[in-house]
N, C-alpha and C positions, 0 to 999 in steps of 0.2 A: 802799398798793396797793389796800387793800378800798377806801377813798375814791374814788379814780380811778377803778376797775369800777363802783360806784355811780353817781356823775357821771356815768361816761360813758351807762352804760344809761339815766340820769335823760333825760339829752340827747337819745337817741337815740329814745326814748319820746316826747315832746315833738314831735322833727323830723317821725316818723310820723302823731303826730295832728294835727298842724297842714297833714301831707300829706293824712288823710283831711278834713278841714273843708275844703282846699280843694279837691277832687275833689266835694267836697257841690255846694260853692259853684257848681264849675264843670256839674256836672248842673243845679244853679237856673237859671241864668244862662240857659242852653240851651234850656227848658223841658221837660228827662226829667221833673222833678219834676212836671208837669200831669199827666200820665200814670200814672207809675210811684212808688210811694215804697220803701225800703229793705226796710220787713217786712210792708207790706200792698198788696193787691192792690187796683189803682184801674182804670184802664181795661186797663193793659198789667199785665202781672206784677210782684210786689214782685223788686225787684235781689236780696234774697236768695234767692226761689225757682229766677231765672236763674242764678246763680251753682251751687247745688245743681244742677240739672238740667246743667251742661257741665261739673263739676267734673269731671277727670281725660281732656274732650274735648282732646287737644293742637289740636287745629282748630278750637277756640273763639272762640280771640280772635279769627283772621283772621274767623271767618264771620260773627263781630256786627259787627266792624267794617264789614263791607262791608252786612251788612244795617241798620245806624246810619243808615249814608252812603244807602246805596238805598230804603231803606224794606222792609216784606213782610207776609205777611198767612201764616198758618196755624201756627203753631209754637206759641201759643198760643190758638187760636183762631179766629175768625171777623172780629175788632176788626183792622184793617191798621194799622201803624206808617206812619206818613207818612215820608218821606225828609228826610233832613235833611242835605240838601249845601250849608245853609248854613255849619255849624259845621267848622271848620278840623280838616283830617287827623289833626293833632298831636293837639286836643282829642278827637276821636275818640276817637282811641290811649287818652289818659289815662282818661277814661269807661269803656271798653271794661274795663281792666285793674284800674281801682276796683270796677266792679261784679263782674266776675269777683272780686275777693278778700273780697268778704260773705260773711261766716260766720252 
C-alpha cells in the first residue's frame, strides 16, 4: 500500500511539472517571456510579483485575462502591455492561471 501512495505521488509530481515546463513553453512561444520572466522584473513585472499582488483577488483571473487579450497600461506603471489577440482564448486561460500559481 505504502508503494502504491509513493507511485502514485511520484506520478502525480512528474504530471504537475511537465504541466509547469509546458505553461513555460507555452508563455516562450507567445512572447510573455520578452517582457516578463518568472522572478525578475524586465520590462513588465516578474510572473511572480503578479501573482503576489492578486493572490486571494477572486477577480484575478477574469481581469488578466481580459487584460492579456486587450492589452493596458497603469497597474504597473507607465510601460503599456501591448494586446495580444493573437494568442488563442484557451492559451490565454492556461497562462493566466500558470502565472497566477507562482510562488
Amino acid at each position: 500500500m505504502k508503494r502504491l501512495i509513493a507511485a502514485s505521488a511520484a506520478t502525480l509530481g512528474l504530471l504537475l511539472a511537465g504541466g509547469v515546463q509546458a505553461d513555460e513553453k507555452l508563455a516562450r512561444a507567445n512572447g510573455c517571456l520578452t517582457c516578463h520572466q518568472i522572478d525578475k522584473k524586465i520590462l513588465g513585472p516578474a510572473f511572480k510579483e503578479v501573482a503576489a499582488k492578486y493572490r486571494g483577488d477572486n477577480a484575478a483571473e477574469a481581469n488578466m485575462v481580459k487584460k492579456v487579450k486587450e492589452g493596458g497600461k497603469g497597474a504597473w506603471g507607465d510601460m503599456p502591455m501591448p494586446p495580444n489577440a493573437h494568442v488563442k482564448d484557451a492559451d490565454i486561460a492556461t497562462l493566466v492561471k500558470w502565472i497566477l500559481s507562482q510562488k
